[in-house]
C-alpha positions as CSV (number, residue, x, y, z in Angstrom):
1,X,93.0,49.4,66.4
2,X,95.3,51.4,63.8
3,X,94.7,54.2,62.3
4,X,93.5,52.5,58.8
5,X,91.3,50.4,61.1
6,X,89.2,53.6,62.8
7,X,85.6,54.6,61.9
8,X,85.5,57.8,59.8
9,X,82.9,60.1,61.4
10,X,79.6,60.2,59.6
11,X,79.4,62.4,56.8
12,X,83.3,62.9,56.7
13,X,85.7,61.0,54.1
14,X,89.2,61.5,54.9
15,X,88.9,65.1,56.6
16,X,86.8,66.3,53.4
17,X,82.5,66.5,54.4
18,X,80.7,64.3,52.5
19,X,79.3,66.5,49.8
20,X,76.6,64.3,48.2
21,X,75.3,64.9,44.9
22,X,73.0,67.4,45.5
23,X,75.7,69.7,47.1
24,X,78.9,68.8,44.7
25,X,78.5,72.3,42.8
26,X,77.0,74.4,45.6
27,X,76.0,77.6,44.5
28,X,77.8,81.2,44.7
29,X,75.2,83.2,46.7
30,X,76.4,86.2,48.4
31,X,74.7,89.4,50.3
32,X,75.5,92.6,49.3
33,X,74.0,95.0,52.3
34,X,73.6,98.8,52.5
35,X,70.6,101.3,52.7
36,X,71.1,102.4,49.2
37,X,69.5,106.0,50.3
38,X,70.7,107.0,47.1
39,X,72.2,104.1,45.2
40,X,75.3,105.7,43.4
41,X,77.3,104.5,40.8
42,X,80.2,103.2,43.2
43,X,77.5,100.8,44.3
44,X,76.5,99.6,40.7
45,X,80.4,98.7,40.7
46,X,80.6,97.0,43.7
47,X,77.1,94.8,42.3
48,X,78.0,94.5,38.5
49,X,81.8,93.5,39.7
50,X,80.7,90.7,42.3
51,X,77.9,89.7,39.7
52,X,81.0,88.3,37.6
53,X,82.2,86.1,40.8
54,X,79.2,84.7,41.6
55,X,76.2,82.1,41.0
56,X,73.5,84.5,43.1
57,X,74.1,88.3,44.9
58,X,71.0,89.4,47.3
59,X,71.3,93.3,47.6
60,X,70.2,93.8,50.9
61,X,68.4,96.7,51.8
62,X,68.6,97.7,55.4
63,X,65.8,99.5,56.8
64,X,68.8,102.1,59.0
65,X,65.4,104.3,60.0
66,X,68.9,105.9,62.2
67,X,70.3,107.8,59.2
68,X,67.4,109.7,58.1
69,X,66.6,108.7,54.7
70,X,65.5,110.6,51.8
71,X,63.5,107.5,50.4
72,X,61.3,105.0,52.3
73,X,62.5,101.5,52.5
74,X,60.3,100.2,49.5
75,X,61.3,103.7,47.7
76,X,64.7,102.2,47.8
77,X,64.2,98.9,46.7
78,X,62.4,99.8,44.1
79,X,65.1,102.2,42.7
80,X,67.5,99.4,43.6
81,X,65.8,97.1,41.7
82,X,65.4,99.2,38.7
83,X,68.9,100.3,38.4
84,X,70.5,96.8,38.5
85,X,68.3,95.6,36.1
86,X,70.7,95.6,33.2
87,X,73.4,94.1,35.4
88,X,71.6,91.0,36.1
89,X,70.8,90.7,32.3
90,X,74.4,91.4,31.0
91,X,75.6,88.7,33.5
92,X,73.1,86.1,32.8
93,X,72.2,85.4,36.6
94,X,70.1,86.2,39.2
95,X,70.4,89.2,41.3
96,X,67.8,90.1,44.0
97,X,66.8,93.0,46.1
98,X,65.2,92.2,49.4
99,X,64.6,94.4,52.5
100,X,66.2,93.3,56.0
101,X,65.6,94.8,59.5
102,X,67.5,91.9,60.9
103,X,71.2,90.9,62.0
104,X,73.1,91.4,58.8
105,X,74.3,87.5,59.7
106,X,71.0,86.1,60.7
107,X,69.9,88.0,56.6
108,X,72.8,86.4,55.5
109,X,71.5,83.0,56.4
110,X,68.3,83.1,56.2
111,X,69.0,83.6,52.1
112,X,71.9,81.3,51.9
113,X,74.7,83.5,51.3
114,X,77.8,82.0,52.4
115,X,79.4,85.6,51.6
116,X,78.8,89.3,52.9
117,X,80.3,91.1,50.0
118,X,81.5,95.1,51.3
119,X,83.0,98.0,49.1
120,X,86.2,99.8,50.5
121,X,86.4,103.7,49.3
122,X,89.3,104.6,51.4
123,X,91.2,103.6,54.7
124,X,88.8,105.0,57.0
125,X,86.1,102.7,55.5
126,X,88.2,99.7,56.3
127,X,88.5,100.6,60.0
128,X,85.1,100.3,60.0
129,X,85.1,97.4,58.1
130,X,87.1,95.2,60.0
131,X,85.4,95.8,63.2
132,X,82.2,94.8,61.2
133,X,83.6,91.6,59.5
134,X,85.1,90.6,63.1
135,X,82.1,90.8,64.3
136,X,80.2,89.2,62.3
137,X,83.0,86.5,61.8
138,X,82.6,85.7,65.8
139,X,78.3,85.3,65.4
140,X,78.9,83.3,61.9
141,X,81.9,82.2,60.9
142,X,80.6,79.8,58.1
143,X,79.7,83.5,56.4
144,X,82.8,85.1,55.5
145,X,83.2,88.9,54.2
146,X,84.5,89.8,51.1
147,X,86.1,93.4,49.9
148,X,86.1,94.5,46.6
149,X,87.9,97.6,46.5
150,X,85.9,100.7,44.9
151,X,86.9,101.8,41.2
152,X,89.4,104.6,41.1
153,X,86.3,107.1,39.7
154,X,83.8,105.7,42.5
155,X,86.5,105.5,45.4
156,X,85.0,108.9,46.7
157,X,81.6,108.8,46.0
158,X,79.3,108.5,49.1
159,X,75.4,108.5,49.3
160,X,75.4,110.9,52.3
161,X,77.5,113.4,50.3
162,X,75.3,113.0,47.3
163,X,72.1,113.8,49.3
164,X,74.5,117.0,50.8
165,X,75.5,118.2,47.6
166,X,72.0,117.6,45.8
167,X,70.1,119.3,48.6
168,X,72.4,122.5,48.3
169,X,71.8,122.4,44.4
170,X,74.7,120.7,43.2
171,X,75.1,118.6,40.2
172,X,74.8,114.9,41.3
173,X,74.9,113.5,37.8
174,X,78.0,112.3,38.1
175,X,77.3,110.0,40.9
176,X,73.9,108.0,40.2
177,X,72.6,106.7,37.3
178,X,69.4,108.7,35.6
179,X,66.7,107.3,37.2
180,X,68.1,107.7,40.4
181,X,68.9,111.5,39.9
182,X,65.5,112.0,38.4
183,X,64.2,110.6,41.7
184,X,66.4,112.5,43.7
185,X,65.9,116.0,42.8
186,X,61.8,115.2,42.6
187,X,62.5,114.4,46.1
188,X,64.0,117.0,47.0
189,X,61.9,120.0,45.3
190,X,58.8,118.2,47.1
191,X,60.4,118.7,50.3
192,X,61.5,122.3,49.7
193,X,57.6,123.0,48.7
């Protein structure tokens, strides 16, 4: 039998998969994960600048009951939501905000996203990074990770620190949008009272 003469595997043509009609075009979806305990303005970059790339982005917001958060998980989504509003309408697409308390990969698939898209502030972040996108690579290597590095205004900006700076009555309004420092500072008086 020659080569010519040797059945093609179903559902491959010459070492392309068979895509089909329905999946010619598949869509863009991608996750974009974090706890969003404040969202800041770096991550209304990282969402408005992947929006551009892509079909669908699911901001996924993790539940991280580990990092103490000023806003409950709905609280969050909520804001989340509200914020990115505008986004979603400039770009003409869909974006969604949806709660996980799952493997980040297992999210990932369980929406479709054939992308986990991260934000990189500085060099420390892609150590972390890395390790992160290794691993996930090794559970689900048909979702890759993609970096968009942060803006040069957002590169330092850091929900932790915002929460820091705000509780020790600093001027946050540099690093979230207004509804989110509205929501902020409310949260923090009522926990001072």
């Amino acid at each position: 039998m020659s080569e010519n003469d040797r059945p093609t595997p179903a559902g491959l043509i010459y070492g392309k998969a068979d895509m089909g009609p329905s999946q010619a075009n598949p869509s863009r979806i991608a996750l974009y994960p974090g706890t969003f305990d404040p969202v800041t303005n770096g991550h209304l970059d990282v969402i408005a600048r992947a929006a551009r790339l892509l079909d669908k982005l699911v901001v996924g917001v993790a539940i991280n009951t580990g990092k103490g958060p000023l806003f409950t998980l709905e609280e969050r989504v909520e804001l989340v939501q509200a914020e990115i509003e505008t986004i979603a309408n400039r770009n003409g697409m869909v974006i969604e905000v949806m709660p996980f308390d799952t493997l980040l990969v297992d999210f990932a698939r369980r929406i479709g996203a054939s992308m986990i898209v991260r934000g990189l502030r500085a060099v420390t972040d892609f150590d972390f990074e890395f390790q992160m996108a290794g691993m996930n690579y090794r559970m689900a290597p048909d979702v890759e990770t993609v970096f968009l590095m942060a803006s040069e205004r957002h590169q330092f900006i850091a929900s932790r620190l915002v929460k820091e700076v705000a509780m020790l009555g600093g001027d946050i309004s540099t690093f979230v949008p207004a509804l989110t420092l509205e929501r902020v500072m409310r949260r923090i008086r009522e926990n001072k009272a």
